[in-house]
Structures are given as C-alpha cells and as structure tokens.
C-alpha positions in Angstrom: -104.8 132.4 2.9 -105.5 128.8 2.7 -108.7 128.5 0.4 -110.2 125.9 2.8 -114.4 126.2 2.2 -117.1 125.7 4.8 -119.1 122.5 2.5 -115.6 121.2 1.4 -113.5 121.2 4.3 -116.2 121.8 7.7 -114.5 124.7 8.9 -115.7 127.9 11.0 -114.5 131.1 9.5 -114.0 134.1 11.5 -114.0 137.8 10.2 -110.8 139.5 10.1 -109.2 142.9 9.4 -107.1 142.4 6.5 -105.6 145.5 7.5 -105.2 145.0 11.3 -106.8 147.8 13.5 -103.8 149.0 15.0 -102.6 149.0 12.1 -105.1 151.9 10.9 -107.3 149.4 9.4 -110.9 150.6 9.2 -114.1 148.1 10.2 -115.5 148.5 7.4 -116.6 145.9 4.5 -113.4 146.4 2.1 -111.2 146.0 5.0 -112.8 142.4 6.3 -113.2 139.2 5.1 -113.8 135.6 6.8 -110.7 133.5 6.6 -110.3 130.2 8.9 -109.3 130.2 12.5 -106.2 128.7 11.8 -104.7 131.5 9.2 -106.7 134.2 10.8 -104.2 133.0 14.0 -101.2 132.4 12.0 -101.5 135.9 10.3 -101.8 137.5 14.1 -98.9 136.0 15.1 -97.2 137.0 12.3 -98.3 140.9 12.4 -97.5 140.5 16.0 -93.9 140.2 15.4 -94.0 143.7 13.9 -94.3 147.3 15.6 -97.9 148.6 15.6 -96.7 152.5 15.9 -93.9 151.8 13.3 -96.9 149.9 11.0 -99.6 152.5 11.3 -97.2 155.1 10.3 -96.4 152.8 7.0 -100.1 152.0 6.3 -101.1 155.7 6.5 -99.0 156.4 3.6 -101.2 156.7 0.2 -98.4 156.3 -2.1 -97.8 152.5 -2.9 -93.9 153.7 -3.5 -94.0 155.5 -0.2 -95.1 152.7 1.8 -93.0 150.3 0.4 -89.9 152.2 0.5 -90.9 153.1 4.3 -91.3 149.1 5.1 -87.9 148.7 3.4 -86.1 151.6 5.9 -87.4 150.0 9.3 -85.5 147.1 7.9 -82.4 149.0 6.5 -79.8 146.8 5.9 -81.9 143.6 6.7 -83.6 141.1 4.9 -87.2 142.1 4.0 -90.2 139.1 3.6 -91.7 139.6 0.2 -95.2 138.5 1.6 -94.7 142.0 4.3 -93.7 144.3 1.1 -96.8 142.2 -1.1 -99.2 143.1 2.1 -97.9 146.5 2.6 -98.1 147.4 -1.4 -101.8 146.3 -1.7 -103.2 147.8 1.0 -105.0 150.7 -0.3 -105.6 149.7 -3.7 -104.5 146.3 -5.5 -101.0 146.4 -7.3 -100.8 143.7 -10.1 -97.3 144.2 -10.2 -95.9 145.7 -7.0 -92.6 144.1 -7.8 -92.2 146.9 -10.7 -93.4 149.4 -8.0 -90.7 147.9 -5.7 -88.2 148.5 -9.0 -89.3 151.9 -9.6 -87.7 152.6 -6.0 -84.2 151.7 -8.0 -84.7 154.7 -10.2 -82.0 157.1 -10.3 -85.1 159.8 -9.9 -85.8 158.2 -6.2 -82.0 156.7 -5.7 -82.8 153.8 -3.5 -80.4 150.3 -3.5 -82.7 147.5 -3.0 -81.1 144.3 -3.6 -82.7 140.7 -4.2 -81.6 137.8 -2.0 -83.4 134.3 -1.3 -84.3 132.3 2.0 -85.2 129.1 3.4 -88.2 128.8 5.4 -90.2 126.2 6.5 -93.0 127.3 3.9 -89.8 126.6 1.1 -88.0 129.4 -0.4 -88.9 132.7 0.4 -87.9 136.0 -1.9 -86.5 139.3 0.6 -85.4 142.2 -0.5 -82.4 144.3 1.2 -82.6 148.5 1.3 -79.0 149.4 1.0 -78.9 153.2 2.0 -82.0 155.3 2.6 -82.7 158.8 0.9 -85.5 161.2 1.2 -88.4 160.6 -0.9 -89.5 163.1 -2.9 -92.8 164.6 -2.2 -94.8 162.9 -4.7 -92.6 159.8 -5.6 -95.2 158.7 -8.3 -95.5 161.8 -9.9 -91.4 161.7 -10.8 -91.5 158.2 -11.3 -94.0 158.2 -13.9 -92.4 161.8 -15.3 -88.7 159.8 -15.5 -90.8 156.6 -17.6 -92.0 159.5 -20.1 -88.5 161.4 -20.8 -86.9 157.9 -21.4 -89.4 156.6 -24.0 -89.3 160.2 -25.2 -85.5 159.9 -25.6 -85.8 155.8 -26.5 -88.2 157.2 -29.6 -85.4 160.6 -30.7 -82.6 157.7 -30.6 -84.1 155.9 -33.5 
C-alpha cells in the first residue's frame, strides 16, 4: 500500500480485510490492518474485477503451491498479474520467496508450463506469468516438491 502516515501526510485510515470477506477472509486481528481510503478503494476495485466463488475456492487452499497453481488455471492460457499470484501466495503465511514457490510448479514432479512475460501498465512494467497446460496436482504438492529437492542434491552429492 502507499505508506502515507496520519502526522506526516493528515490522512484517515480505515480498517480493511487484507483477505477480503468473501474471499474467506476472517475478522480477526491478523486479517486487518488500517490502510488509507484511497488504497483501501483502489484495492476493492481491483478484487472486484475478480470472481468471489472462484476466489474463496483459491484462498481456502492451505498449500502455498496449491493456491497459486489454482490462480494460474482460472487464467489458463492468459496473462497472470504478479501482484494477484504475490497476494494469493501470502495469504496464509508470508512467502519470502513465492517466486521459487511459483518455480517449484515447473518441476517435472508437478508438470506445470508457466511462462514469464512483461506488461505495460500505468503503474510501469508489470511482471505476469502464463499457465500453459493444467494437470492434477498431487495430493500434497509440497510434500513431492520438497521430496524431488532431496533426491536431486542426493544425486548432485553421488555425481561428485
């Protein structure tokens, strides 16, 4: 959000849902915050322009790999705004690096084509990411993920 203060800048802050209540978001304190009535109306607007069934289905997903690769399928083929998938990756715990999570979707364990593409907006350039083809997940995506990261060092480490 913008960072504008109260003292500094005179503004009103309102309390919002980071994750938005048809969304599945909760009212409670690690799901608010007080951002400015000017963000707090320009991220409505923006969540607005997404499906709240199609959304609360994502969100209820526990797996950071599951609902990123479901945000990725309701856009198959289509351009995906890296701020959605950076939203969507931290909303149940914070992800320093949700691009490797996003990555980690490439691996042959999981199967999925995600490519990288850039776009103009009136913000500057904007990152998306493509899904090429869907699969089905595998019931605990992390699990083989993290299991596929040990038998390649473990093969990295015979190899020398």
């Amino acid at each position: 959000m913008c960072g504008k203060t109260i003292a500094e800048d005179h503004i009103k802050l309102q309390i919002d849902h980071k994750i938005p209540r048809n969304w599945g978001g909760l009212t409670e304190l690690s799901n608010l915050w007080a951002i400015c009535q000017r963000c707090n109306g320009g991220k409505r607007d923006y969540f607005a322009t997404f499906d709240d069934t199609v959304m609360n289905e994502v969100m209820a997903y526990d797996s950071v790999h599951e609902r990123l690769a479901h945000t990725l399928r309701i856009h198959l083929g289509s351009p995906t705004p890296s701020d959605l998938l950076e939203f969507v990756a931290n909303a149940k715990s914070r992800q320093d690096d949700w691009h490797k999570r996003l990555r980690e979707l490439r691996y042959p364990v999981i199967g999925l084509k995600i490519s990288v593409g850039k776009k103009k907006t009136e913000r500057g350039m904007e990152t998306t990411y493509t899904l090429r083809n869907w699969v089905d997940l595998p019931s605990n995506p992390t699990k083989v993920i993290r299991e596929f990261e040990r038998d390649r060092v473990r093969k990295h480490l015979k190899a020398r």
